[in-house]
C-alpha positions in Angstrom: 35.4 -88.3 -110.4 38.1 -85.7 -111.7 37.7 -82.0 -111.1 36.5 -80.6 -114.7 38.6 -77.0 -114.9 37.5 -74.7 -117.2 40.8 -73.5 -119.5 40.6 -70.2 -121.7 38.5 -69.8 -124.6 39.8 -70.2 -128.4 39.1 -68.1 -131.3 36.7 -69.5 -133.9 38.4 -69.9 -137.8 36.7 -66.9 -138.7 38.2 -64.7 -136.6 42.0 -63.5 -136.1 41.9 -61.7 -132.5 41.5 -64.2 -130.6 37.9 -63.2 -130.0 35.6 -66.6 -128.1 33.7 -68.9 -129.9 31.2 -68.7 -127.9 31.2 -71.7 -126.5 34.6 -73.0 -127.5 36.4 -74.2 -124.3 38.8 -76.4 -122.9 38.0 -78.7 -119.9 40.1 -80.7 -117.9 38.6 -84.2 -117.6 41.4 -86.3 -115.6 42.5 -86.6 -112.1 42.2 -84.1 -109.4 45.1 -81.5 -109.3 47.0 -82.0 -105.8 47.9 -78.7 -104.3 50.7 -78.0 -102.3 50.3 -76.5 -99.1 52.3 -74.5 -96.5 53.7 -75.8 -93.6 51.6 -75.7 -90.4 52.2 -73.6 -88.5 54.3 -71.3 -90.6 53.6 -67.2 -89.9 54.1 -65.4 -92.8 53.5 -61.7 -92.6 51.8 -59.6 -95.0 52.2 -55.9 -93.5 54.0 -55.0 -96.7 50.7 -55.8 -99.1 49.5 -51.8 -97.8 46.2 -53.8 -97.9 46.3 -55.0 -101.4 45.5 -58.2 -102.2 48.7 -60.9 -102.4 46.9 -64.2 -102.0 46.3 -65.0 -105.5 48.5 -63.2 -108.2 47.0 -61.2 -110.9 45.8 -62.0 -114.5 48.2 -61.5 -117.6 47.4 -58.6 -119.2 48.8 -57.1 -121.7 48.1 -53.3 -122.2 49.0 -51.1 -125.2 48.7 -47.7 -123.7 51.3 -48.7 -121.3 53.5 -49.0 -124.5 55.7 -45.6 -125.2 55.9 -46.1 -128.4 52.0 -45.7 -129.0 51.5 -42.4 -127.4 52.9 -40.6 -129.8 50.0 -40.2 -132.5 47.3 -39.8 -130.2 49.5 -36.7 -128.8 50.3 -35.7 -132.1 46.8 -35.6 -133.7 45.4 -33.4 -131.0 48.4 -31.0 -131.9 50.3 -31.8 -128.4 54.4 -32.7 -128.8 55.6 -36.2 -128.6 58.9 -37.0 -127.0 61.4 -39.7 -128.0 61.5 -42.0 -125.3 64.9 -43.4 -124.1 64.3 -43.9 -120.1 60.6 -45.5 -119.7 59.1 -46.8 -116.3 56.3 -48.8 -115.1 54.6 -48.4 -111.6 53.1 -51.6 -110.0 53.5 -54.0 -113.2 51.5 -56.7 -111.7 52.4 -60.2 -113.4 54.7 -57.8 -115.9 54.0 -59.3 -119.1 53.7 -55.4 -120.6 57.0 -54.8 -119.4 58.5 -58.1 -120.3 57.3 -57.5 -123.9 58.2 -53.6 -124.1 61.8 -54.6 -122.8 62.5 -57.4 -125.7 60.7 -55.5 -128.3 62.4 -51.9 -127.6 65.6 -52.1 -127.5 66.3 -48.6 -127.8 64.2 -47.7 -124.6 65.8 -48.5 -120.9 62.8 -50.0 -118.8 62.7 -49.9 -115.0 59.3 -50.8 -113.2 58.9 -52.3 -109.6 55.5 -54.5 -108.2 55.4 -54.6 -104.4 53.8 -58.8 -105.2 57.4 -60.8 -105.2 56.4 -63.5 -107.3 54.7 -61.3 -109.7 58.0 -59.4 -110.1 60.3 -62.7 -110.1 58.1 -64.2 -113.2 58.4 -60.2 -114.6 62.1 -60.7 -113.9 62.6 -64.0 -115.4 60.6 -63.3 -118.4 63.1 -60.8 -119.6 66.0 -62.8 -118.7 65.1 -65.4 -121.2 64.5 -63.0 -123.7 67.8 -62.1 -123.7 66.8 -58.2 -123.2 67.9 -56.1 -119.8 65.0 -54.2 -117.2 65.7 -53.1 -114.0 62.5 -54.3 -112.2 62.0 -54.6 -108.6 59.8 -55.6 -105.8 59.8 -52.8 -103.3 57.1 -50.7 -102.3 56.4 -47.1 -104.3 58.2 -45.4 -101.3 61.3 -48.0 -101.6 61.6 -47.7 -105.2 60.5 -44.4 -105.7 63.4 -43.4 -103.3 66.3 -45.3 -105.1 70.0 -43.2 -105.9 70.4 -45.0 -109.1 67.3 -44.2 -111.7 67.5 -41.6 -114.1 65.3 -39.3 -115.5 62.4 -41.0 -117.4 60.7 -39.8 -120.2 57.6 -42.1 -119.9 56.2 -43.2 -116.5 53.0 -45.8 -116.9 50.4 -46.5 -114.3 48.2 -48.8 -115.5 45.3 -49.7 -112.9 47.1 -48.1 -110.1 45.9 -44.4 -109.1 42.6 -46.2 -107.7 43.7 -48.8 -106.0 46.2 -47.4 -103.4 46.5 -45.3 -100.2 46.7 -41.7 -100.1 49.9 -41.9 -98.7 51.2 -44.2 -101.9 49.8 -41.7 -104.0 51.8 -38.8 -102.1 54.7 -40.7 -102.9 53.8 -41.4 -106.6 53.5 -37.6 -106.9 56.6 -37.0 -105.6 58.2 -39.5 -108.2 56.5 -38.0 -111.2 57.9 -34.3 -110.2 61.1 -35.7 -109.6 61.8 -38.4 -112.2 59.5 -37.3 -115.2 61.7 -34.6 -117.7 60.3 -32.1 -119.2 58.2 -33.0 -122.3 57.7 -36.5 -120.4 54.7 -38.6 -120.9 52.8 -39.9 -117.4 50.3 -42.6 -118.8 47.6 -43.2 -115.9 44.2 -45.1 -115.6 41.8 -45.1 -113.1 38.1 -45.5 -112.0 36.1 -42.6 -112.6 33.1 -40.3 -111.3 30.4 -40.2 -112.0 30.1 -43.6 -114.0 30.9 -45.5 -111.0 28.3 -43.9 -108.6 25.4 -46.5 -109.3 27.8 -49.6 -108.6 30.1 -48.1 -106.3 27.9 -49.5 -103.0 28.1 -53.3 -104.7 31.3 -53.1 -104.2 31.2 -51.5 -100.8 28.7 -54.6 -99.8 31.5 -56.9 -101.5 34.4 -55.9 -99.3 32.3 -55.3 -95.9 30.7 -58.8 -96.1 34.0 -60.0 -96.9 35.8 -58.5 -93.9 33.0 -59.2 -91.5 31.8 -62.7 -92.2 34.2 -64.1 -94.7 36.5 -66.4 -92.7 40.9 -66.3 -92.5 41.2 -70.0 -94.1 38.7 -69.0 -96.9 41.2 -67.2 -99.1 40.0 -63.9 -101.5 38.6 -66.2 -103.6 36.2 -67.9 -101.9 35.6 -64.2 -100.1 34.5 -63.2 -103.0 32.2 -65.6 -104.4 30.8 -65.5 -100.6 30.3 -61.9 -101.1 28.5 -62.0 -104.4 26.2 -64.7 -103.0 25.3 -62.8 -100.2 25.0 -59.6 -102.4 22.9 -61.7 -104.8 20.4 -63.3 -102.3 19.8 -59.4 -100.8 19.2 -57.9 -104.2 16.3 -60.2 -104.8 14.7 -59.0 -102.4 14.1 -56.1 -104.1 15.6 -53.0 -101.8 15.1 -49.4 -102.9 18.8 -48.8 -103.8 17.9 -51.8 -106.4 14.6 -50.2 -107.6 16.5 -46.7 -108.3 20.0 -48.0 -109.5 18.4 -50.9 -111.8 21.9 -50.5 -113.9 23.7 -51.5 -110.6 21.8 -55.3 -110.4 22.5 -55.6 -114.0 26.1 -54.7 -113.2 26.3 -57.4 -110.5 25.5 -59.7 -113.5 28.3 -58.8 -115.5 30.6 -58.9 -112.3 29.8 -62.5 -111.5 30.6 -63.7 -114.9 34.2 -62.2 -114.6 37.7 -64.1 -113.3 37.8 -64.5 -109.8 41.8 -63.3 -110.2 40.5 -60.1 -111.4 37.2 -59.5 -109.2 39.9 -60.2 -106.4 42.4 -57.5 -107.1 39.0 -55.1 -108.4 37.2 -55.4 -105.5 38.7 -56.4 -102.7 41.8 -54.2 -101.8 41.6 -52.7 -98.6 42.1 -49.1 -100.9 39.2 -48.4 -103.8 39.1 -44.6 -104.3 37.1 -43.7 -107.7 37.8 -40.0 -108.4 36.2 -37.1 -110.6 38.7 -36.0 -113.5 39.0 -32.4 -111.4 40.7 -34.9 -108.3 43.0 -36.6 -110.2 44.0 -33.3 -112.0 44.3 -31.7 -108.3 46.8 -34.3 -107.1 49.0 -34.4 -110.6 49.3 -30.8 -110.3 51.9 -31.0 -107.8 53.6 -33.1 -110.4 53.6 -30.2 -112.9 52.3 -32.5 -115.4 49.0 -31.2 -117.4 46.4 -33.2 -119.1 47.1 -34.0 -122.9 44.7 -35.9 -124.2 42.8 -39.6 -123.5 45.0 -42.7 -124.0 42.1 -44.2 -125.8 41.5 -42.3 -128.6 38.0 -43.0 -129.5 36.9 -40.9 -126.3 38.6 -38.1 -128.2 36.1 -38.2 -131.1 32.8 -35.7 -129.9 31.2 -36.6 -132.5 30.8 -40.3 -131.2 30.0 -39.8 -127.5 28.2 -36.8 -127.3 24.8 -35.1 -129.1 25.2 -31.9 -130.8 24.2 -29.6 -128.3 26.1 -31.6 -126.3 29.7 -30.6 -127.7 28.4 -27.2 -128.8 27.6 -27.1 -124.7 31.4 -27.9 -124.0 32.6 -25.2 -126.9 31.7 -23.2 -124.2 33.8 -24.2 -121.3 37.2 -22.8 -121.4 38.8 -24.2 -118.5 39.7 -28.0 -119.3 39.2 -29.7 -115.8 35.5 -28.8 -116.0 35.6 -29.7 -119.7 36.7 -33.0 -119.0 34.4 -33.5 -115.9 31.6 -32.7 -118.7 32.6 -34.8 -120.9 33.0 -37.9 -117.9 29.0 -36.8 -117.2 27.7 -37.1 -120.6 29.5 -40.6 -121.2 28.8 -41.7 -117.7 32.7 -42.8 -117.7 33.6 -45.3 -115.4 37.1 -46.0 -116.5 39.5 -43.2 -117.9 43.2 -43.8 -119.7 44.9 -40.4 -120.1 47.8 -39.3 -121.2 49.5 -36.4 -119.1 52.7 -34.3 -120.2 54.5 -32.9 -118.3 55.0 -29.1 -119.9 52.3 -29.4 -122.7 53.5 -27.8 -125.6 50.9 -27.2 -128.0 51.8 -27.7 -132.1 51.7 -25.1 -134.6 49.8 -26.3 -137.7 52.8 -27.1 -139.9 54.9 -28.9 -137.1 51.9 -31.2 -136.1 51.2 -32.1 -139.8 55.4 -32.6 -140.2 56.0 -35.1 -137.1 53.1 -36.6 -138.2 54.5 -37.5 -141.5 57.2 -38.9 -139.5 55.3 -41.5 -137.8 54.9 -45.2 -138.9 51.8 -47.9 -138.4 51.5 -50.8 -139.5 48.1 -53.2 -139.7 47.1 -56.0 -137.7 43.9 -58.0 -138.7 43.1 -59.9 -141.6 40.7 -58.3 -144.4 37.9 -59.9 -142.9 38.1 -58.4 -139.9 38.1 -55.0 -141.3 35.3 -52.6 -140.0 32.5 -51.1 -141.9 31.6 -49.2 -138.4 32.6 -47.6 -134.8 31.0 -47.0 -132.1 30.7 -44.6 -129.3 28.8 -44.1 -126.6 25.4 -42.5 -128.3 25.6 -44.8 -131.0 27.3 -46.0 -133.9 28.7 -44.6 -137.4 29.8 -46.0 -140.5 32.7 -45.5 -142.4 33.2 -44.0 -145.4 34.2 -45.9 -148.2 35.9 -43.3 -150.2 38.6 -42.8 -147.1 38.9 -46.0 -145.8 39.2 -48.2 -148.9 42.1 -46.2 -150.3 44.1 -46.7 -146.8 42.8 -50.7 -146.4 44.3 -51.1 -150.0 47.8 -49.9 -149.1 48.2 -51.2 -145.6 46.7 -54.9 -146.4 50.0 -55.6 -147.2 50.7 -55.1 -143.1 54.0 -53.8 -143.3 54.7 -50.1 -141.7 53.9 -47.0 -144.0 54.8 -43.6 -143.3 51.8 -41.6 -142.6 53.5 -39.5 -145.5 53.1 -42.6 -147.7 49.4 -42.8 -146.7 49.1 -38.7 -147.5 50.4 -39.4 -150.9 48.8 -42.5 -151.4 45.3 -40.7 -150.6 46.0 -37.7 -152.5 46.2 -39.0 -155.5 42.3 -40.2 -154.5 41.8 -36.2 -153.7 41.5 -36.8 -150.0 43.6 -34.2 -147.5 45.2 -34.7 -144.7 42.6 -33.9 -141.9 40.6 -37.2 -143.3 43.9 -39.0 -143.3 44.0 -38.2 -139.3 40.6 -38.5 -138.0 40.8 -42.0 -139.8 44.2 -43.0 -138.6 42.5 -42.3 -135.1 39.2 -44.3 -135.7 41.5 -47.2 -137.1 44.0 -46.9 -134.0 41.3 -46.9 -131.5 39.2 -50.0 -133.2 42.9 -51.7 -132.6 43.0 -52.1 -137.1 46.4 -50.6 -137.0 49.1 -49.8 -134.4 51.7 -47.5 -134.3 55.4 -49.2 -135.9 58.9 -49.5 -134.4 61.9 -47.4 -136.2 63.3 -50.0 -138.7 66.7 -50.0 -137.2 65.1 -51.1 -133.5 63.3 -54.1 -135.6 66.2 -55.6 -136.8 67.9 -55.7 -132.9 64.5 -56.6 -131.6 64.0 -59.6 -133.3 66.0 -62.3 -131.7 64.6 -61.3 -128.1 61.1 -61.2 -129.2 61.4 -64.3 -130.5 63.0 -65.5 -127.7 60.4 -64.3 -125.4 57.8 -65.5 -127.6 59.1 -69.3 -127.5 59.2 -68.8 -123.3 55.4 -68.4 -123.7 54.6 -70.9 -126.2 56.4 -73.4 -123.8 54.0 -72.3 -121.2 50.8 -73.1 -123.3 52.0 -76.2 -123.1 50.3 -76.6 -120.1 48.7 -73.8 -119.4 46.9 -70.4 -121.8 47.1 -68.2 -119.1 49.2 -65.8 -121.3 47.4 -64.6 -125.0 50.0 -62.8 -126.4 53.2 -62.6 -128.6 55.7 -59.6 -128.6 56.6 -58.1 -132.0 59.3 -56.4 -133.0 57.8 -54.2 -135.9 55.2 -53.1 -133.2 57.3 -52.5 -130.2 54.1 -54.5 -128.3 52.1 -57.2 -127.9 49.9 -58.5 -130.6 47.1 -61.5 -129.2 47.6 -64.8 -129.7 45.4 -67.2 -128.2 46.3 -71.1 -127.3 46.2 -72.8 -130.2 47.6 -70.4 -132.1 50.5 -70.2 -130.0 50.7 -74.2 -130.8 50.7 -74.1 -133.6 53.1 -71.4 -134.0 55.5 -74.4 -131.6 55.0 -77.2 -133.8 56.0 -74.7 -137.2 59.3 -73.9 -134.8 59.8 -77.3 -134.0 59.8 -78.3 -138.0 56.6 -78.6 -138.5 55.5 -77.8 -142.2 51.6 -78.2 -142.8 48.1 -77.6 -141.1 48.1 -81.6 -140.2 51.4 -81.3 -138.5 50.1 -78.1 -136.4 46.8 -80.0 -135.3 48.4 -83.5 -134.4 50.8 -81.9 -132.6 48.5 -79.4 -131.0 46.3 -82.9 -130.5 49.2 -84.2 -128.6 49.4 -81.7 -126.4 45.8 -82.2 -125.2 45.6 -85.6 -125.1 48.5 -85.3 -122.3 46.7 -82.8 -120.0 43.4 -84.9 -120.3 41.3 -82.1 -122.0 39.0 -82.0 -124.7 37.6 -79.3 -126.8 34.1 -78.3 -125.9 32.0 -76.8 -129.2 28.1 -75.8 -129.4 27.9 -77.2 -125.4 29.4 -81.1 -126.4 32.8 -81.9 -125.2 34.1 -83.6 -128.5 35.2 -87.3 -128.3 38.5 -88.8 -129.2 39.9 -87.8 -132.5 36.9 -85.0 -133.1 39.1 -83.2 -131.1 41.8 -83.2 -133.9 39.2 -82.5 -136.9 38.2 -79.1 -134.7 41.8 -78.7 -134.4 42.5 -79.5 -138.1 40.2 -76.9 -139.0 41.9 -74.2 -136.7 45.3 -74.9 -137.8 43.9 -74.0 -141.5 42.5 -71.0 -141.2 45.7 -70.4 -138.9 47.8 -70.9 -141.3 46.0 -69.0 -144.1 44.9 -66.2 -142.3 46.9 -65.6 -138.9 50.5 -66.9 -140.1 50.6 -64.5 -142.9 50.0 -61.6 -140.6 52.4 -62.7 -137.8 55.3 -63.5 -140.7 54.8 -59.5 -141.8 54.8 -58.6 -138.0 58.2 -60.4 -137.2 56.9 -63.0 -135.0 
């Protein structure tokens, strides 16, 4: 009997974003895979992982905040200056498949970035290469790279997943980088676990790491570590300790953890460094940066309104000094994760040159019409949009191609709305990932041939594998999602394909070759059911997705 591998979930035909059909998987039925194994024998040291985890390579992500170009509006619509970005850099890039995407879709930004991990950086590396674009990415250590003669000045510095996961020494060194290397107006993007939301579940992952360095055994590997540890965790929970009885959110936490990618639990949980800090901590070790907190990275968390009761924000009108501000704010949304943007010499706008730069700025849409929200939510609950604002802006930026926010204005004007609508529901629609922010038209036009470069490098790789689930654009100047099959179908229609037949048979092909099948409502489907589910993919694909990625260059 054949190992049966669980491969990532596709979207369902009603859906654009790659979202999972439930239970919509692929399986591999065939032969066991053989595994190579090192030589016996064979020492290899590992005193350069600083006690970060380097026997299984990270997941590939792909994260918008750590794209430059999307900073911009958020800054600019809580009235902070926006730079223009020609020097950007990204801290510990893991697998790199932001910074592969940012380099072939920007051409007018210089990226430089370093990941300790050397395969993650050689796949980073190579990943440019083919795309015909130029990065300077490394695999040193922070206080290798951080110390090189030959980087500028950068004008965004990204650490995406970083700040929490390293020693205090690393973060010493970071600082030093930022005050050095970050000029003055520069953006320092930064996320990291947060007090007090992580105060519950903090001692899970305490029990997680301690079981795994006391009883897990060398030849195990972080993977099996960790499912050890969860077991173990799992068994003692039931029995029903007083920690369990007063943190009942943590044992409903463990839940969600052991339905999460081993990859990601790995790196999460089991690095030698895990330091969650209060806003006021973080803010203590970037002053030495000179940089000063701007706003969050995602937006939404900007709105009062959505996280936070009435007497709630009239509570914070009170507080003058921002660290406590935000240390509020972290309490009454129990935050466990923060994205923040940080500047470094905040310069706050004066009412006319917020509202002119913000003319200035482009976005395009990226869902279908039927994905289009009648709601957002927040963290006390959820609101619904008004028709009167949002219907006017859906009308003139279904045609997804990038509109001035000075367009919008005089689009919504003649509907006798002003412009602080037009903002609050830029930011609602930028946060709910409806629109993203658009590349200058000249950088399209010399973007276009490495993103689609780039994107055929991936599409190879689904081939086999749809570890990677998403494309670069060159009107967005990022990564938009596209899931398996899509990606696919997207090959056969390079390779000459024409219809929705010719996207599933080929797509068919493909599967037939690895041995997998399609699983839907719990069945693995049989033979050529396969290529009817597949049929129907490629046709709502084709109607729906192709239209969008045509009008977004890919």
């Amino acid at each position: 009997m054949g190992d049966r591998i669980a491969v990532q979930a596709e979207p369902t035909p009603a859906k654009l974003r790659g979202a999972a059909s439930g239970d919509l998987v692929m399986r591999k039925v065939c032969m066991q895979q053989w595994r190579p194994t090192a030589p016996r024998g064979e020492y290899v040291s590992t005193e350069w992982s600083a006690g970060y985890v380097t026997d299984v390579n990270y997941t590939f992500g792909y994260y918008g905040e750590l794209n430059p170009l999307r900073c911009r509006l958020p800054l600019l619509t809580v009235g902070r200056h926006a730079p223009k970005i020609e020097n950007a850099c990204e801290l510990g890039f893991g697998q790199g498949l932001s910074v592969s995407i940012h380099a072939a879709a920007q051409p007018g930004i210089n990226w430089y970035g370093t990941d300790f991990n050397p395969s993650q950086a050689a796949f980073a590396a190579e990943m440019v290469r083919l795309s015909g674009a130029e990065a300077k990415l490394y695999d040193e250590a922070f206080a290798e790279f951080c110390n090189r003669k030959d980087l500028p000045d950068f004008d965004f510095i990204g650490l995406h997943g970083i700040w929490t996961w390293i020693s205090d020494q690393n973060r010493h060194v970071l600082v030093d980088f930022i005050r050095r290397k970050l000029r003055p107006g520069g953006v320092l993007y930064i996320s990291y676990n947060t007090l007090p939301g992580w105060s519950s579940s903090a001692p899970i992952r305490h029990l997680m790491k301690r079981h795994a360095d006391v009883m897990g055994a060398p030849g195990q590997g972080v993977i099996g570590q960790t499912d050890a540890a969860l077991n173990f965790i799992d068994q003692f929970l039931a029995l029903d300790p007083l920690y369990a009885k007063v943190n009942p959110g943590a044992v409903e936490r463990l839940k969600q953890v052991k339905a999460q990618d081993r990859k990601y639990l790995a790196h999460e949980y089991m690095n030698r460094d895990w330091h969650p800090m209060y806003f006021a901590d973080v803010e203590n070790w970037l002053g030495d940066a000179k940089v000063g907190f701007a706003c969050s990275a995602h937006v939404l968390d900007n709105l009062y309104d959505l996280n936070m009761t009435p007497q709630q924000t009239e509570f914070m009108r009170d507080v003058s000094d921002v660290s406590l501000r935000e240390t509020i704010r972290d309490f009454c949304m129990n935050q466990q994760f923060r994205r923040d943007y940080w500047v470094r010499g905040v310069r706050a706008l004066i009412g006319h040159e917020q509202v002119a730069a913000m003319r200035e700025e482009r976005v395009v849409m990226t869902v279908a019409q039927a994905d289009l929200p009648t709601k957002v939510r927040g963290v006390i609950g959820e609101a619904t949009l008004n028709d009167d604002v949002y219907q006017p802006l859906f009308e003139i930026l279904l045609d997804h191609k990038p509109h001035s926010v000075l367009e919008l204005e005089t689009h919504l004007a003649s509907k006798s709305l002003h412009f602080g609508q037009l903002s609050s529901a830029l930011t609602i629609l930028l946060g709910l990932g409806v629109i993203t922010t658009a590349a200058a038209a000249q950088d399209v036009s010399k973007a276009k041939a490495r993103t689609l470069a780039l994107n055929k490098t991936i599409a190879r790789r689904s081939l086999s594998v749809g570890d990677i689930a998403y494309f670069a654009s060159p009107i967005t100047g990022g990564g938009i999602t596209a899931s398996r099959f899509a990606q696919l179908f997207w090959l056969s229609r390079q390779n000459g394909g024409k219809t929705a037949e010719d996207w599933a048979s080929f797509a068919y092909q493909v599967l037939q070759g690895q041995g997998q099948a399609i699983i839907k409502d719990g069945a693995t489907l049989q033979g050529e059911d396969n290529l009817t589910e597949l049929r129907a993919q490629a046709t709502h694909w084709g109607a729906h997705v192709l239209p969008i990625w045509n009008a977004l260059g890919v």
